[in-house]
SENU-968005 format. One record per residue (C-alpha): residue in three letters; x, y, z; chain; residue number from 1. Coordinates in steps of 0.25 Angstrom, whole numbers, plus 2048, in hexadecimal, padded with zeros to 3 digits. Example, Ala and Ser with C-alpha at 12.3 -4.5 7.8 and 13.67 -1.06 7.14 Angstrom:
residues 2
['ALA' [831 7EE 81F] 'A' 1]
['SER' [837 7FC 81D] 'A' 2]
//
This chain:
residues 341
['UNK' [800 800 800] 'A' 1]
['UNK' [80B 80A 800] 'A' 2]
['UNK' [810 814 80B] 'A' 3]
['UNK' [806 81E 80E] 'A' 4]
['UNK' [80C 82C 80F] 'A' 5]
['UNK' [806 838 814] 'A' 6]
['UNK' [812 843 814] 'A' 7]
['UNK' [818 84A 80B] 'A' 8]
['UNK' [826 845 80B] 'A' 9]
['UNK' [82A 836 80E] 'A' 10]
['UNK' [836 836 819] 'A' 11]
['UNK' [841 82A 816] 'A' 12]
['UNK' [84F 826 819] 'A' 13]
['UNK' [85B 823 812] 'A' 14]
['UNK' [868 81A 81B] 'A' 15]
['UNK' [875 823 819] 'A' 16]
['UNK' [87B 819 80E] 'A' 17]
['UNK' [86E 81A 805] 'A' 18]
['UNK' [86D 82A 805] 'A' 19]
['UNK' [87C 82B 802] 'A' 20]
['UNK' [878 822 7F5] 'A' 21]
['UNK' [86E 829 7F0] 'A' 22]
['UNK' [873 835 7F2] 'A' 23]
['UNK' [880 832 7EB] 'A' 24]
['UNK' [877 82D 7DF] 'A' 25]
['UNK' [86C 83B 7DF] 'A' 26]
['UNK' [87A 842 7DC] 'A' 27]
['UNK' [880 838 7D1] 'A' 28]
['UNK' [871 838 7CA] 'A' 29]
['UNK' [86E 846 7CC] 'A' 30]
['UNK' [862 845 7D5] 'A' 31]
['UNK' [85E 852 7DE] 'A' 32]
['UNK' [857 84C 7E9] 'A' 33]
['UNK' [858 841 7F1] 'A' 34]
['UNK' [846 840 7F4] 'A' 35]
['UNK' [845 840 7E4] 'A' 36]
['UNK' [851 838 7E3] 'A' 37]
['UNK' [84C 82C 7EC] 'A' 38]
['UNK' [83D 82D 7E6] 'A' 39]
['UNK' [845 829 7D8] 'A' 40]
['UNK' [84B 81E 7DE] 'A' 41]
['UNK' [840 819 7E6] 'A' 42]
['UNK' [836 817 7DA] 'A' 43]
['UNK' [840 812 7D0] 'A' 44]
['UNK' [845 808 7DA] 'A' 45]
['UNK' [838 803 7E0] 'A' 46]
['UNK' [835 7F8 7DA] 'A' 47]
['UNK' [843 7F2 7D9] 'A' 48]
['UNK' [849 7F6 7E6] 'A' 49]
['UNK' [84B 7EA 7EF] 'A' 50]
['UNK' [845 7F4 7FC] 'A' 51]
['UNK' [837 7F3 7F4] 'A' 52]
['UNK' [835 7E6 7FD] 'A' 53]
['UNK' [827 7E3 7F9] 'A' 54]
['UNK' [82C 7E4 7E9] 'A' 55]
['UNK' [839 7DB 7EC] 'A' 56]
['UNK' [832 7D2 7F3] 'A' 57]
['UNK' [827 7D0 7E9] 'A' 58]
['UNK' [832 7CF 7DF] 'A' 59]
['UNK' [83A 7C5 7E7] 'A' 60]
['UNK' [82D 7BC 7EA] 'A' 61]
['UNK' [82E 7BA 7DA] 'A' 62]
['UNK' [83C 7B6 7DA] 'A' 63]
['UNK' [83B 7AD 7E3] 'A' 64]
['UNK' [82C 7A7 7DF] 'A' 65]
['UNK' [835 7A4 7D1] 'A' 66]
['UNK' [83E 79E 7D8] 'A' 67]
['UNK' [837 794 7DF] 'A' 68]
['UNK' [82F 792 7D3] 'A' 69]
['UNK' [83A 788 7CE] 'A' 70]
['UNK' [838 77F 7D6] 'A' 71]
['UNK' [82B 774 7D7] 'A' 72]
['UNK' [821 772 7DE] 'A' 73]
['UNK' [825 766 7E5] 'A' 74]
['UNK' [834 76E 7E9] 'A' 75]
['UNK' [82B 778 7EF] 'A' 76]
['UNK' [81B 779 7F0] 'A' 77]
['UNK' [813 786 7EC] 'A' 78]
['UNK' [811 788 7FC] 'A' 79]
['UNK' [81E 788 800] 'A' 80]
['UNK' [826 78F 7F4] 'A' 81]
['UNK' [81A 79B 7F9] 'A' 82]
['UNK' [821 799 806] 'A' 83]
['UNK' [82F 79A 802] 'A' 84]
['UNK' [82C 7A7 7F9] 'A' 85]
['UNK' [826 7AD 805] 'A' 86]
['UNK' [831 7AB 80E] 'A' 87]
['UNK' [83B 7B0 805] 'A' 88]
['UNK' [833 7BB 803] 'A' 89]
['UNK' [832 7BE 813] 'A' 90]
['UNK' [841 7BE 812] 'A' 91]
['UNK' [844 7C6 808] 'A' 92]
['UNK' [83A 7D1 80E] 'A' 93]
['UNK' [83F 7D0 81C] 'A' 94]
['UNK' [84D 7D3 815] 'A' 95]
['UNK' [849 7DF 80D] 'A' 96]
['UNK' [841 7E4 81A] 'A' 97]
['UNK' [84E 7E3 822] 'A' 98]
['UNK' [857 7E8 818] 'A' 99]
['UNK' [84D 7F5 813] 'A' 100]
['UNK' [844 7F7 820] 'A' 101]
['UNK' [84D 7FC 829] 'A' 102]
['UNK' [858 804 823] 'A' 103]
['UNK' [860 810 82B] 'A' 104]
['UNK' [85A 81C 829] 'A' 105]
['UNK' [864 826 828] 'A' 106]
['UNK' [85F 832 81E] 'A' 107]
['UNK' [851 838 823] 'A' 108]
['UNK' [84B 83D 814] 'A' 109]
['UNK' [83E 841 80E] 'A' 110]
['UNK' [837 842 802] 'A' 111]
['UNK' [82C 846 7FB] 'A' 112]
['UNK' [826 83B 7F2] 'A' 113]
['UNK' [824 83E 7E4] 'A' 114]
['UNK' [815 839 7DD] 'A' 115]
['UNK' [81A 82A 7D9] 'A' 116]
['UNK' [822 828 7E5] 'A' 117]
['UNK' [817 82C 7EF] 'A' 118]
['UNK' [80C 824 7E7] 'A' 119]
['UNK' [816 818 7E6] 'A' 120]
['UNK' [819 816 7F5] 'A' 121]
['UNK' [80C 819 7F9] 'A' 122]
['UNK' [805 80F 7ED] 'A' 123]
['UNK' [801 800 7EF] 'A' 124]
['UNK' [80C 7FE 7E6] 'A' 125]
['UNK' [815 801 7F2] 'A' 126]
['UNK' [815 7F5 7FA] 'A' 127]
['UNK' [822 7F9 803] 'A' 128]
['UNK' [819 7FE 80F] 'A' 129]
['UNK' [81B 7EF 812] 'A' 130]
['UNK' [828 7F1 816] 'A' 131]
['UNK' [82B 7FE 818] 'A' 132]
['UNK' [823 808 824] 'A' 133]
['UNK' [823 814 81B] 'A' 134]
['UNK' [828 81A 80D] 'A' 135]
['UNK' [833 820 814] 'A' 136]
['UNK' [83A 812 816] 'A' 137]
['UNK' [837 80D 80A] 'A' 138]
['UNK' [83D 817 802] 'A' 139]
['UNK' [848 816 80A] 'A' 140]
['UNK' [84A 807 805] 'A' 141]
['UNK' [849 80B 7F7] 'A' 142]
['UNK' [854 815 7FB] 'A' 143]
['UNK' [85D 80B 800] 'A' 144]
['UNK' [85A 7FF 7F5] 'A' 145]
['UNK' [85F 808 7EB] 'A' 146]
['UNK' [86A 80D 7F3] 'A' 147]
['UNK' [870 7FF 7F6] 'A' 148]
['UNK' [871 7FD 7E5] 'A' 149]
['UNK' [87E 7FF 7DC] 'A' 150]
['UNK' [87E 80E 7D6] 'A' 151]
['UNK' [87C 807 7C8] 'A' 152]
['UNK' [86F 802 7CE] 'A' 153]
['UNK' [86B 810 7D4] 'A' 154]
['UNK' [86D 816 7C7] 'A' 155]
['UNK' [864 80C 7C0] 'A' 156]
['UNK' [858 80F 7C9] 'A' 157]
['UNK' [85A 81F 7CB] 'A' 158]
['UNK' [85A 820 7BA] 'A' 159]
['UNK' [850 815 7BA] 'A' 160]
['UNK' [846 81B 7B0] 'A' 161]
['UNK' [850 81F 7A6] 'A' 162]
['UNK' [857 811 7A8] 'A' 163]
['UNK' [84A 80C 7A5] 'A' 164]
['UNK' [84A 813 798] 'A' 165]
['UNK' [858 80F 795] 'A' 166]
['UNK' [853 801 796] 'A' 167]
['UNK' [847 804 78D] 'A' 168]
['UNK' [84F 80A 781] 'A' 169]
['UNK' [858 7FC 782] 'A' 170]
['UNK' [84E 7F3 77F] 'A' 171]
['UNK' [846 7EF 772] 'A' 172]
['UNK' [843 7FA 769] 'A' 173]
['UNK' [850 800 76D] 'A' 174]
['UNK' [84F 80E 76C] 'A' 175]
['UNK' [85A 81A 76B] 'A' 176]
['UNK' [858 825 777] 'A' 177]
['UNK' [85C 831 779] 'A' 178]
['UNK' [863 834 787] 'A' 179]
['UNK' [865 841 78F] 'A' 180]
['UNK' [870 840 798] 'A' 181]
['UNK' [870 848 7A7] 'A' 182]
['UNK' [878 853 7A0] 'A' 183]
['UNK' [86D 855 795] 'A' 184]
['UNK' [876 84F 78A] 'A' 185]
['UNK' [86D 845 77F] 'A' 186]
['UNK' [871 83A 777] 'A' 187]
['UNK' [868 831 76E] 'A' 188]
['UNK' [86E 826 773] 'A' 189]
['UNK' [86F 817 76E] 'A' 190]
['UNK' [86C 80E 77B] 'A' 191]
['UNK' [873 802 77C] 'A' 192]
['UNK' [874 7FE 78B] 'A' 193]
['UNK' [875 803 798] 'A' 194]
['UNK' [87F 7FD 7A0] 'A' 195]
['UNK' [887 7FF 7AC] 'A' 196]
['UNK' [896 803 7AE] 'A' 197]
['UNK' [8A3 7FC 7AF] 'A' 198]
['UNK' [8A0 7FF 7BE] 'A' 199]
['UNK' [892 7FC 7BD] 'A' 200]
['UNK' [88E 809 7C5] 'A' 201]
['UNK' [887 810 7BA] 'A' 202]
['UNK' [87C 80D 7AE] 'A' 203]
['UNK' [87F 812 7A1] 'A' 204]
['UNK' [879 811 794] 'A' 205]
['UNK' [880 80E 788] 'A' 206]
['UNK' [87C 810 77A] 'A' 207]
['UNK' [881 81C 76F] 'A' 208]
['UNK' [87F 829 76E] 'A' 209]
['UNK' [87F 833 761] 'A' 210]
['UNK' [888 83D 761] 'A' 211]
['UNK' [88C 848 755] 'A' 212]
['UNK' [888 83B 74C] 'A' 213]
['UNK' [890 832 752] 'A' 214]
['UNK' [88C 826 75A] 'A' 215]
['UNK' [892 825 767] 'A' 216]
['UNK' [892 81A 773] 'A' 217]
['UNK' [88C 820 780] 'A' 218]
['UNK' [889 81D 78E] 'A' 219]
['UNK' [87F 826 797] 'A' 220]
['UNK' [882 823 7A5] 'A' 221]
['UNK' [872 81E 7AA] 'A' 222]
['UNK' [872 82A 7B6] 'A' 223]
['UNK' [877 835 7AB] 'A' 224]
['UNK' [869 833 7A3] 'A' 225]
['UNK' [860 83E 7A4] 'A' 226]
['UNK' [857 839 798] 'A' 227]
['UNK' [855 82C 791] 'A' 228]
['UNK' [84A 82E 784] 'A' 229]
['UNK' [84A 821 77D] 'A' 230]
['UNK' [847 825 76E] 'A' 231]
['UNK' [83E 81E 763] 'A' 232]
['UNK' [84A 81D 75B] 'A' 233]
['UNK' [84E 80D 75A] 'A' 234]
['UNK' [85B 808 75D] 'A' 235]
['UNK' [85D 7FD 753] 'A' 236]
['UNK' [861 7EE 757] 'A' 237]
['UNK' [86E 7F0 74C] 'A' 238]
['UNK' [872 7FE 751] 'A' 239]
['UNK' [870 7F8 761] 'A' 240]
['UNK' [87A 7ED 75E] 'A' 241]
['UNK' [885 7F3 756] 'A' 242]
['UNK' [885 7FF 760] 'A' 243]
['UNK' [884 7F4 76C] 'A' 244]
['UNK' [890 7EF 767] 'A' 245]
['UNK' [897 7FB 765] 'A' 246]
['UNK' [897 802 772] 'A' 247]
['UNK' [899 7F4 77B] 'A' 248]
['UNK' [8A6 7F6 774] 'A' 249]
['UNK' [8A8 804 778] 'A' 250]
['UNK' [8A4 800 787] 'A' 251]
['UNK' [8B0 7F7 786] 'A' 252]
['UNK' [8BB 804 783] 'A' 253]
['UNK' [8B2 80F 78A] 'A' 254]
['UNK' [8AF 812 798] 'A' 255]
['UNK' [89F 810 799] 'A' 256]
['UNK' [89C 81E 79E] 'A' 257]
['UNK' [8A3 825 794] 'A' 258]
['UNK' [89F 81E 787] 'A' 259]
['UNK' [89A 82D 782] 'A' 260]
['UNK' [8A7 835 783] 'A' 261]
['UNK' [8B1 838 779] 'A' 262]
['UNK' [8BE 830 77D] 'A' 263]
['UNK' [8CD 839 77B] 'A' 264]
['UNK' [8DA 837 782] 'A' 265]
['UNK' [8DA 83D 78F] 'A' 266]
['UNK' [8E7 841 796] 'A' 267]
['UNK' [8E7 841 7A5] 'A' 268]
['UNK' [8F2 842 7AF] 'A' 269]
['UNK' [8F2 83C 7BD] 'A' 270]
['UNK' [8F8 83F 7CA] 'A' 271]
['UNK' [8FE 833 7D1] 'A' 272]
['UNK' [8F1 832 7DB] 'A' 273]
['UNK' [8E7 834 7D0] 'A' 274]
['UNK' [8F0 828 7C8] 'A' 275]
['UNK' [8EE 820 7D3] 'A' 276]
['UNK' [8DE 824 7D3] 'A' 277]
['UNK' [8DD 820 7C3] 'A' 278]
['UNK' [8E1 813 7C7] 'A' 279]
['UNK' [8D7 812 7D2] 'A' 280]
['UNK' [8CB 819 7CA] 'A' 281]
['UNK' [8C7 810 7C1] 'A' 282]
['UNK' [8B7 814 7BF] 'A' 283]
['UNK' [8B7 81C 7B2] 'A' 284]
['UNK' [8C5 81C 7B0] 'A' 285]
['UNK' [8C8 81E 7A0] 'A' 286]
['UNK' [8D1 817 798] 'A' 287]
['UNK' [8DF 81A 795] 'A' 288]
['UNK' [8E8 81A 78A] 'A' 289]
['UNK' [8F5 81F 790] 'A' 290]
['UNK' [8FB 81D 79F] 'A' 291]
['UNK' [909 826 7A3] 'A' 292]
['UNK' [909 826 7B0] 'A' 293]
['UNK' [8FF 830 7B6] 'A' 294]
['UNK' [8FA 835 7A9] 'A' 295]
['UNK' [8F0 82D 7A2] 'A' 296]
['UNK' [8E9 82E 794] 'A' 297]
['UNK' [8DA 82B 794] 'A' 298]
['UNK' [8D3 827 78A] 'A' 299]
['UNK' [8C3 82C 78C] 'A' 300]
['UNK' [8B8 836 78B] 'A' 301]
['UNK' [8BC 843 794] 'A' 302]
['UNK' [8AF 83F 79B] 'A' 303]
['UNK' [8B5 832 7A0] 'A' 304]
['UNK' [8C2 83B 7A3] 'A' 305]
['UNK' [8BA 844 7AA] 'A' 306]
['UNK' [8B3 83B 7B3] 'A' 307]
['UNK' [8BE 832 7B8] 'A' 308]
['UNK' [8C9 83E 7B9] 'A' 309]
['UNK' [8BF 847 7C2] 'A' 310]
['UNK' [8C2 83F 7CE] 'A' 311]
['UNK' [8D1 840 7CE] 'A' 312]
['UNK' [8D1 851 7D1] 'A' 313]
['UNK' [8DF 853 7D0] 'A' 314]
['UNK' [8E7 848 7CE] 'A' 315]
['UNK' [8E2 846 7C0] 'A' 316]
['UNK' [8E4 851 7B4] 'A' 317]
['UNK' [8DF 850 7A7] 'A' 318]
['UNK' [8EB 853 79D] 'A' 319]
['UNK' [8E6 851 790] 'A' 320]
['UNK' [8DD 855 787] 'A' 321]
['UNK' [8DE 863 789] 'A' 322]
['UNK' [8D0 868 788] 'A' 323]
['UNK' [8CC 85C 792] 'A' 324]
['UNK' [8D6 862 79A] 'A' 325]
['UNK' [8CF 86F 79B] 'A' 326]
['UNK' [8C0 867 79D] 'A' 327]
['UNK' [8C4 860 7A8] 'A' 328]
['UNK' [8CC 86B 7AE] 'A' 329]
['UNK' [8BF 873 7AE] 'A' 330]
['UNK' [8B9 866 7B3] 'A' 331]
['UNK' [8BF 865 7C0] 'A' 332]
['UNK' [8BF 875 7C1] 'A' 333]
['UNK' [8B1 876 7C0] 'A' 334]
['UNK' [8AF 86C 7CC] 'A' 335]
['UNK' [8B9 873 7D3] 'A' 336]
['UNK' [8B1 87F 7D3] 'A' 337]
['UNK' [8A5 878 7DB] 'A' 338]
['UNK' [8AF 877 7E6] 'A' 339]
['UNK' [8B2 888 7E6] 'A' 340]
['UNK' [8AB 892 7EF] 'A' 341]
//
């Protein structure tokens, strides 16, 4: 039957670890406040979250009736394969209780329900009232379900209508789309995939791009999408495969997050401590062609330069070429400024 609510806000709780999480992923997707924030996790996760305890029980009670199904009636009688089902199932629910019933309740935080999200919890479709004595608890489970998941899974259910669409535009008819990325940059765009990285923090779709005439493999990192219009403009079955086997050949020679970016030679000089941190940092690192020393010549994208030098501060300096010497210098000076009075 749902929770009843009469007030205007609902009042919940986060445990320390949980907050710090989603904090850290309202800054890395770009979301303002934490009470919207929470509502987007909330009804995108739902129905697939483990802390739902009467959808994952109703879910498990299937698994385990097909199971059992396998074996006869003379292994196991109808009576007591019923018996069985049921006491897994108790199990299984005295476990989720324990584990989603009684968390700390560290953060004290409000919010105010938007239209879907009030007429969910307070719906027949809402069965949690079960298990949880208000909204405010339940919502905190949500919370710290989606917390406990690897980033890559985060990302999947933050972006979850646009992942949606991704999905979509890959199956039969597949269709061409145009996509607008978080800095209002579009591309008619080829989709051929989405995968994860070498790391398998991140969800990226592959395919290829059109630019000035010429067709270029690409990959748009799943949490930079700002829009994702699939077209009525087939993608043929011929064009799919020779462009599939085209860029899984790039992705052998090219770093996955940097499949759009012009490669040149890039000359950079290291201090002894930012020598012995190349070694270490490994996590985008670009290629190289030469190695004297300290001074090494990188073969990439500037953007790939850019987002592995920027951690190194001083103990790194681009030498070469001399234009990107001047963009990086600005670069770091410009952040530099955030730090003036």
């Amino acid at each position: 039957m749902g929770f009843y609510n009469s007030d205007e806000k609902i009042r919940y709780n986060l445990t320390y670890r949980a907050y710090s999480i989603i904090n850290d992923d309202m800054l890395t997707f770009n979301e303002k406040t934490i009470s919207s924030f929470i509502q987007k996790i909330f009804m995108n996760y739902k129905d697939n979250a483990e802390a739902s305890i009467s959808l994952e029980l109703l879910k498990k009670q299937s698994e385990f009736d097909k199971s059992l199904a396998v074996l006869s009636e003379k292994v196991l009688s109808e009576s007591l394969r019923s018996k069985v089902t049921g006491a897994l199932k108790n199990n299984l629910r005295d476990q989720l209780k324990t584990k989603y019933c009684h968390l700390s309740r560290d953060i004290n935080l409000s919010l105010r329900p938007r239209n879907d999200f009030y007429d969910y919890i307070c719906s027949d479709e809402c069965a949690e009232d079960k298990y949880y004595k208000n909204a405010g608890s339940y919502i905190q489970a949500i919370a710290e379900d989606y917390s406990s998941l690897p980033f890559r899974e985060r990302e999947l259910i933050v972006f979850k209508d646009i992942y949606e669409k991704i999905q979509f535009s890959l199956i039969a008819p597949h269709r061409k789309v145009r996509i607008r990325t978080i800095n209002n940059d579009s591309f008619n765009c080829c989709p051929l995939g989405i995968i994860k990285d070498s790391l398998g923090m991140s969800n990226y779709v592959i395919g290829y791009i059109n630019i000035n005439g010429e067709k270029r493999a690409s990959s748009f990192k799943l949490s930079r999408i700002k829009e994702y219009v699939i077209t009525n403009e087939l993608y043929s079955l011929k064009e799919r495969k020779e462009d599939r086997k085209e860029i899984e050949e790039e992705l052998r020679k090219e770093k996955l997050p940097f499949l759009i970016g012009d490669n040149e030679l890039i000359t950079v000089e290291f201090t002894d401590e930012g020598m012995l941190n190349y070694k270490k940092w490994q996590y985008n690192r670009p290629d190289y062609t030469e190695l004297n020393g300290n001074t090494v010549v990188f073969d990439c994208s500037r953007y790939q330069a850019t987002s592995y030098l920027s951690r190194f501060g001083d103990t790194a300096k681009v030498i070469s070429p001399s234009d990107y010497v001047k963009e990086i210098e600005l670069f770091f000076k410009s952040a530099s400024e955030n730090y003036t009075h």
